[in-house]
N, C-alpha and C positions, 0 to 999 in steps of 0.2 A: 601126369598129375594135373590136376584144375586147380586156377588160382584165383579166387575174386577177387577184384579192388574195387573199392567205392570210396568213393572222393567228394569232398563238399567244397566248393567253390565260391569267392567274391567274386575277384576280379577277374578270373583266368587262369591267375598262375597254376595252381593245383590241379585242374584239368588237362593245365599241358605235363605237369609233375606225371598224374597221374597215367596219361597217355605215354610217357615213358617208362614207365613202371610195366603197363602191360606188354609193351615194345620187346623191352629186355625180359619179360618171362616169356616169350614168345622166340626169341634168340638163345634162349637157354633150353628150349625144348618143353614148354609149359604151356599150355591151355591157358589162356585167360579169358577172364568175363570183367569188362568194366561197365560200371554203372557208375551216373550221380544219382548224388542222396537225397536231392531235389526233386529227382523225375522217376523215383521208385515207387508209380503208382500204385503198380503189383507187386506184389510179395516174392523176394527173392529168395529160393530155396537154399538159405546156404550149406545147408547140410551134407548136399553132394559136392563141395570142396575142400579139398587137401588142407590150403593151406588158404587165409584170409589178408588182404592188406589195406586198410583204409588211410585216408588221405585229408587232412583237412586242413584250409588257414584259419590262423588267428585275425581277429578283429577285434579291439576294445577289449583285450584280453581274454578272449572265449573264442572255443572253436564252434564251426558252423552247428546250431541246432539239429540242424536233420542228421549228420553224424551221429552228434548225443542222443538222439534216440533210436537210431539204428543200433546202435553199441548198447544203448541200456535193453534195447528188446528182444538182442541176439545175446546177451551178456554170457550167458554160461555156455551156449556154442563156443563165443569166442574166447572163453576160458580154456574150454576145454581142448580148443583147435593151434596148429600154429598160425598165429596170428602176429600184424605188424602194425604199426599204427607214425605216420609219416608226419609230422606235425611242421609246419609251415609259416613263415613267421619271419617279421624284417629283426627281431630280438635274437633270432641266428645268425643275422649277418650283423647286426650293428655291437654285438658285446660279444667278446671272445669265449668270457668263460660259462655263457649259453645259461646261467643260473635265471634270467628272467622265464627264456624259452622252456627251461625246464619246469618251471614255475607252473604254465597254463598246461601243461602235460598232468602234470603233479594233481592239479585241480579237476583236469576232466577224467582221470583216471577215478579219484574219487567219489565225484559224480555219476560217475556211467559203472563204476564195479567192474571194469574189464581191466583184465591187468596183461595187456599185449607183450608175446615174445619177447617183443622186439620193437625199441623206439628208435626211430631216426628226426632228428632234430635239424629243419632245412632252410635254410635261406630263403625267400620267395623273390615277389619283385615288388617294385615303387612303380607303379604306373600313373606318374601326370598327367599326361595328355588323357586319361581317362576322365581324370576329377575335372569336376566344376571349380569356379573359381574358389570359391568360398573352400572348399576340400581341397583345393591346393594348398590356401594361405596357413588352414591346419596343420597339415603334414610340413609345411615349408618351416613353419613358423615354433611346432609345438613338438611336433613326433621327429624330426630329422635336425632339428636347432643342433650346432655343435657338431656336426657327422659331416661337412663338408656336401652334404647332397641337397643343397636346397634351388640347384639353378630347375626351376619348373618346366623348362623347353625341352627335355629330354627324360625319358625313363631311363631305368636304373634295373638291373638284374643282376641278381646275388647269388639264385641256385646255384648248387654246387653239383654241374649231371655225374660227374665223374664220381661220387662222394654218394649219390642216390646209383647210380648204378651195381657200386661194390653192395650197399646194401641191400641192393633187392639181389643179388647174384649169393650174396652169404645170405641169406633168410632163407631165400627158396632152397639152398642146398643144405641146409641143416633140415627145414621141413620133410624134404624128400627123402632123408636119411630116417627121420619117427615117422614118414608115412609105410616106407621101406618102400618105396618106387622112385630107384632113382630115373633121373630123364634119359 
């Protein structure tokens, strides 16, 4: 079975999400194709795979554009496909009961008309040593106030691999049971 993943990326985190996503459908006995939705110059044929999984972070509460339009132009493929949609975000890690995280799900769903299998709701990362000063004192000061994470001399990761790996290991094996190929 072929599995695409395309991923939209800030900082990184999602790219490397992403690159374990194909990792584990690759361990599982799964074909994969990853792409970013950034550098999808050419037209991806999705139509020759099984099952679909896309990947994106939140920033300023929306996910990456180039998702929202891959999703809105593939929209009834990915209705009609299994499909996964991996949503990214520090609102996974910093609130337990995930309602904010659910929140920009909730919104790109009804912005894009795709209504994916399967959501997985993920932690990402805090990358300081990335930001400029000024985007430190932000996140330090406005987005992480209260959460105990504001020493700027160190990053912060929250993915949870163990928590994305059961979910791509249960997607892919419900998919391959409605493709009827199992691995």
């Amino acid at each position: 079975m072929r599995v695409l993943i395309v991923y939209g990326t800030t900082e990184g985190q999602t790219r490397k999400i992403a690159w374990r996503i194909a990792a584990r459908a690759r361990e599982l006995g799964y074909e994969s194709q990853l792409h970013d939705s950034a550098d999808l110059a050419s037209k991806v044929e999705i139509g020759g795979f099984a099952a679909i999984i896309l990947a994106a972070s939140v920033h300023q509460k929306v996910h990456q554009e180039t998702i929202a339009g891959f999703a809105i132009a593939h929209r009834d493929l990915l209705n009609r496909s299994p499909s996964a949609f991996v949503s990214v975000s520090l609102s996974a890690a910093l609130h337990r009961d995930h309602v904010e995280a659910q929140s920009y799900v909730d919104r790109f769903v009804l912005e894009t008309g795709w209504r994916p299998t399967k959501v997985l709701l993920l932690p990402g990362a805090l990358r300081y040593s990335g930001y400029d000063y000024f985007k430190q004192q932000i996140i330090k000061y406005v987005v992480m106030k209260g959460h105990g994470l504001e020493d700027t001399e160190r990053d912060y990761e929250f993915t949870d691999w163990k928590a994305l790996s059961e979910f791509v290991g249960s997607f892919l094996e419900t998919a391959g049971r409605n493709v009827g190929a199992p691995p």
